[in-house]
C-alpha positions in Angstrom: 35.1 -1.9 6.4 31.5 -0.9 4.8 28.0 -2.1 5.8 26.5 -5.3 4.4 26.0 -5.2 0.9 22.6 -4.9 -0.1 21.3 -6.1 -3.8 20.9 -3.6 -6.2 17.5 -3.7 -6.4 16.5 -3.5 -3.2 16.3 0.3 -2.3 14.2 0.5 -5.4 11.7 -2.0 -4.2 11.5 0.0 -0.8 10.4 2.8 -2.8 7.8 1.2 -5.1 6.6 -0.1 -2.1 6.3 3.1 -0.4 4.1 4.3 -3.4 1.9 1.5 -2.8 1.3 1.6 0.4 0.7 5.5 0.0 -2.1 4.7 -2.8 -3.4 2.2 -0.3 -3.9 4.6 2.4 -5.3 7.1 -0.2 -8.1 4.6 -0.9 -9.1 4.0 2.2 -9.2 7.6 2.9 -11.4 7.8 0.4 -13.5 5.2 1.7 -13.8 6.3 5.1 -14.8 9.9 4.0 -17.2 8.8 1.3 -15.3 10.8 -1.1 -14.8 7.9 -3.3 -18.8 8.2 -4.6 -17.7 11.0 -6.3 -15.0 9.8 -8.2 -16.1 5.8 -8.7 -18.4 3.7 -9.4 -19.2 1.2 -5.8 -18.0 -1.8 -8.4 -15.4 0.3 -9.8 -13.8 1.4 -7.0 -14.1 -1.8 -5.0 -12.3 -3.2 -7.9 -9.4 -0.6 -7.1 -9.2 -0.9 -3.4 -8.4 -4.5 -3.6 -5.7 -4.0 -6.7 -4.3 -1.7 -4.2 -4.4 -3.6 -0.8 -2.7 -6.5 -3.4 0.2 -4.7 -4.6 0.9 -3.0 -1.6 1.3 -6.8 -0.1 3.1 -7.7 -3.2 5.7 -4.6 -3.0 6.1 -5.5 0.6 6.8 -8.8 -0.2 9.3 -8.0 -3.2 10.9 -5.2 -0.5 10.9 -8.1 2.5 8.6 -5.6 4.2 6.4 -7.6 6.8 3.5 -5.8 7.2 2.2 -6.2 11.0 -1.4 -6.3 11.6 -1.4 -2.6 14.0 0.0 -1.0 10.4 -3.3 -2.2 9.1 -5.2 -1.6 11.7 -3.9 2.0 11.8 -5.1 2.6 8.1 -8.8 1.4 8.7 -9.6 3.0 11.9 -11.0 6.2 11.5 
């Protein structure tokens, strides 16, 4: 007899959310190198951070991804 069944759309909201947690971490690379003076503005790119830190939540969300505090800790720690 097979697995649970899963909805449709759920392995395609595990991979959006993959993205966006992968262009979170790129942003706050960028941040903690600096590098992102010489690509944005500090309004501009403030502005993008949080529009990425808000749809990686909402992806995780969407994905029923809980995202523990260590995962976020492990992003902003040098």
């Amino acid at each position: 007899m097979p697995g649970p069944c899963q909805p449709p759309y759920d392995a395609i909201a595990r991979k959006w959310c993959a993205l966006a947690l992968r262009r979170r971490a790129h942003f706050v690379d960028l941040y903690r190198t600096g590098r992102w003076t010489r690509y944005y503005g500090k309004e501009q790119f403030f502005v993008q951070l949080r529009s990425a830190f808000v749809n990686a939540d909402a992806w995780a969300a969407l994905a029923g991804i809980e995202l523990t505090d260590r995962e976020l800790e492990a992003q902003m720690v040098p």
